[in-house]
C-alpha positions, 0 to 999 in steps of 0.5 A: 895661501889660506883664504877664509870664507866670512858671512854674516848670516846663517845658511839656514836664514838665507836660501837662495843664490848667497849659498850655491855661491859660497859653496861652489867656490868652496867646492872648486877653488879646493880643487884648484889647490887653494886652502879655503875654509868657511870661517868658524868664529871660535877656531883659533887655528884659523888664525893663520889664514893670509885672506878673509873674502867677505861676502857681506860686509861687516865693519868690525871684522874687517878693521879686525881683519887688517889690524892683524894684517890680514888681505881683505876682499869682498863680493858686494852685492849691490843689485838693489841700488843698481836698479833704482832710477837715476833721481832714485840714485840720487836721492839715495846718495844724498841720503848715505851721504847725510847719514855718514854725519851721524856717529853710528859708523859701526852700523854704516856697513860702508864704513867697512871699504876703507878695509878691504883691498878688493872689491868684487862684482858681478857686473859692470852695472854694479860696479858702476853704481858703487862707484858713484855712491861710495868715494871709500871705493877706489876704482882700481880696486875693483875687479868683474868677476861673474856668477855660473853653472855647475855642468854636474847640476843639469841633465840629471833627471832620465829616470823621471817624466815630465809627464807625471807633473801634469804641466802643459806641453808648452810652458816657461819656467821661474826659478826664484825664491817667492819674495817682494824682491822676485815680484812672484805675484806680479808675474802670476797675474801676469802670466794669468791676464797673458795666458801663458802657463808659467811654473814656479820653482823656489822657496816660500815662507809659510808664514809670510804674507807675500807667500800667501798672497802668491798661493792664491793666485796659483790656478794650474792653468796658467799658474804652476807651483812645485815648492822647494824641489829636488835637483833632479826634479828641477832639472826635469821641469826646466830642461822641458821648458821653452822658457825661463822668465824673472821679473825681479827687481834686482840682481847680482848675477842671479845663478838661477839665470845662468842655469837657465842659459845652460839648457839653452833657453830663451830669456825674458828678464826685467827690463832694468840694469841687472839684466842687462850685464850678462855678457854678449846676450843673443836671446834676452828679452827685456819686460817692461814690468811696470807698463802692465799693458805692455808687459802682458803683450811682451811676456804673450809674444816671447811665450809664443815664439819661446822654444829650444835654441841653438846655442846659448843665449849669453856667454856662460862660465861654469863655477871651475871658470869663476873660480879660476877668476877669483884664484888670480885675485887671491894670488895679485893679493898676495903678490902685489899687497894692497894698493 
């Protein structure tokens, strides 16, 4: 069995979660004894691969894929739609379905799932969500699989001391791109107007208007910042926290999370779908980010009772787990064919 990893887009252009998931299952599906690539779009010798496994959608490609008889699957990301309100859904879905009338089908990226034999989701939310949006998903085609950690990522930093950053004793910890999306400034102001010290962990574009407007509010009282950091860096400030605290407005999965949940911190999440498909969840609070007032009592109550728990605060799989899920799929494609 041959599988083909098939994105759209340059590692380089999209940081963050896409990649650490596309090179983790690489790394531990090989390790399984499956053949898995990264597909090169000039290297005929792939020609012989039995799976394309998407993680994008692309409607040439995988009308391609299955013209040459190929299996299809896909991890679609829908965390965005997911999280919008119910009449948001619906007017989104009155919208797709006006615009499917219109002759751009090679631009609809939906016009993609007629051709793929698996669709793959993060959680249930998202699959649920899908399903009422596209009718070119057949529900038995779906399959859950979640997001992990990798144990050889944490508890890497005893040569370092915390104590060289000059961070508070206390603090909670945010590990995010600085995006619209992660709503980064909403949670700095937040953090300012509550009084809790929050550091930042992740990429920013010096040449985006968001990134600036985050970097104003950084005070290193309440508002911490690191930048893009080492692995080892990174687990020296989380392993340190109390908490970890994302407000994002959408997410399939977020591994930052599930890293998070490995040192056995306590969780504040957006009070929204996204957060809520990790499995049996012990110690996940939920913001209510859009109630200001509310949001700033909450993030202060979970701060102050914030510390070190016991056990883990959802259910977690480390990536040799995953991988295992995504393997059995592979494998019902290649026995059982498309349904």
């Amino acid at each position: 069995m041959k599988v083909l990893l098939y994105d759209t887009n340059n590692a380089f252009l999209t940081l963050g979660g896409k990649i650490a998931h596309a090179l983790k299952l690489q790394q531990e599906l090989s390790k399984l004894g499956v053949h898995i690539e990264f597909s090169r779009w000039w290297d005929e010798s792939q020609a012989d691969c039995d799976i394309i496994h998407f993680l994008a959608p692309d409607v040439r490609t995988a009308r391609n894929a299955k013209l040459r008889d190929k299996k299809t699957l896909i991890t679609l990301i829908f965390d965005n739609e997911t999280s919008k309100t119910v009449l948001q859904q619906r007017i989104s879905i009155l919208k797709y379905k006006m615009i499917s009338r219109i002759p751009i089908k090679e631009r609809l990226y939906w016009r993609s799932f007629p051709y793929f034999d698996r669709f793959v989701f993060m959680h249930q939310y998202d699959r649920d969500a899908a399903l009422r949006y596209f009718s070119e998903i057949d529900e038995k085609k779906t399959r859950i699989i979640p997001h992990a950690y990798d144990p050889n990522d944490i508890f890497i930093s005893d040569h370092l001391n915390i104590a060289d950053l000059n961070f508070p004793e206390k603090y909670l910890v945010s590990c995010a791109n600085i995006i619209p999306r992660k709503q980064s400034v909403l949670l700095a102001q937040y953090a300012k107007r509550a009084q809790v010290p929050v550091v930042f962990i992740g990429y920013g574009n010096p040449n985006d208007a968001y990134f600036h407007s985050f970097i104003r509010e950084i005070d290193n009282r309440y508002v911490f910042y690191t930048g893009y950091i080492s692995k080892e860096w990174k687990d020296c400030i989380e392993r340190n926290a109390s908490g970890f605290i994302l407000l994002s407005q959408g997410e399939s999965g977020c591994i930052a999370v599930y890293e998070a949940a490995a040192y056995k911190m306590p969780l504040m999440l957006s009070n929204l779908p996204w957060a809520w498909g990790y499995e049996d969840p012990k110690k996940i609070y939920f913001c209510d980010f859009r109630n200001s007032n509310k949001a700033v009592e909450q993030i202060k109550d979970f701060f102050d009772q914030s510390g070190m728990l016991e056990n883990y605060p959802f259910t977690i799989n480390g990536w040799h787990d995953v991988a295992k899920m995504y393997r059995n799929v592979y494998e019902e494609l290649m026995n059982q064919g498309s349904i």
